[in-house]
C-alpha positions in Angstrom: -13.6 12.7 -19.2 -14.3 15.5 -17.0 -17.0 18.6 -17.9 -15.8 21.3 -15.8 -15.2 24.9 -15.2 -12.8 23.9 -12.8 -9.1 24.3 -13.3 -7.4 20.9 -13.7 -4.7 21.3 -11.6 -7.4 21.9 -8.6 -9.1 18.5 -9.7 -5.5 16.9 -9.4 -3.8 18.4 -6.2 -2.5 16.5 -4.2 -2.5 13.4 -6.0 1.0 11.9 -6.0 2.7 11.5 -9.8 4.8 8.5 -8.8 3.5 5.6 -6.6 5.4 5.4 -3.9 8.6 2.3 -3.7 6.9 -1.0 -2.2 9.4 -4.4 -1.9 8.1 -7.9 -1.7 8.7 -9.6 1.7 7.6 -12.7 3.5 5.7 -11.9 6.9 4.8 -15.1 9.1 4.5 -16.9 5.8 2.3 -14.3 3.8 4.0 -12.9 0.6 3.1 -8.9 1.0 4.1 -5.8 -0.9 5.3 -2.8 1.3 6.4 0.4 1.1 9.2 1.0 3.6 8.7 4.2 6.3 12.2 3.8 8.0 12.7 2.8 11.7 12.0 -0.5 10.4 8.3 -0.1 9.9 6.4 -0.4 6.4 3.1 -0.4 5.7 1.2 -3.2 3.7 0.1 -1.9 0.7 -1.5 -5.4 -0.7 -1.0 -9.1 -0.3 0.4 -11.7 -2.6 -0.9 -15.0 -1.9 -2.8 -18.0 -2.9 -4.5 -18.4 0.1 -7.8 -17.2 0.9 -7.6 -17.2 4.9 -4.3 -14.7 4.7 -7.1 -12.0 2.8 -9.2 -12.5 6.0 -6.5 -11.5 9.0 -6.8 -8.0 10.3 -3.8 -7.7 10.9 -2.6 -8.2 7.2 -5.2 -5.6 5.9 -3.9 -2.7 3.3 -2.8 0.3 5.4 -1.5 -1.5 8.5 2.1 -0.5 10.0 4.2 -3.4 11.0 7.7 -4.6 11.8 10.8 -5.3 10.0 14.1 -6.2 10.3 
């Protein structure tokens, strides 16, 4: 709950209403979520996996552009 004198739709620009499309794909082994950005790049948005080690590679960190085809 928010106590303000602030206008609410101030607070809330800018914040996006409907999270963005993400697909499920297999990377080097690693299940991933990722939300396509078109010339065959996506970036991770989080990873789906059992193994701890796969949390630990930078390069598989939420955020990160990579590859697709």
């Amino acid at each position: 709950m928010l106590y303000t004198v602030v206008a609410s739709e101030d607070i809330w620009e800018g914040v996006e209403k409907e999270p963005a499309p993400t697909v499920e794909m297999s990377l080097a082994g690693v299940i991933m979520q990722l939300e396509p950005l078109g010339d065959f790049q996506a970036k991770i948005v989080r990873i789906v996996s059992t193994n701890p080690q796969d949390y630990l590679l930078a390069s598989y960190q939420p955020g990160t552009i990579v590859r697709w085809t």
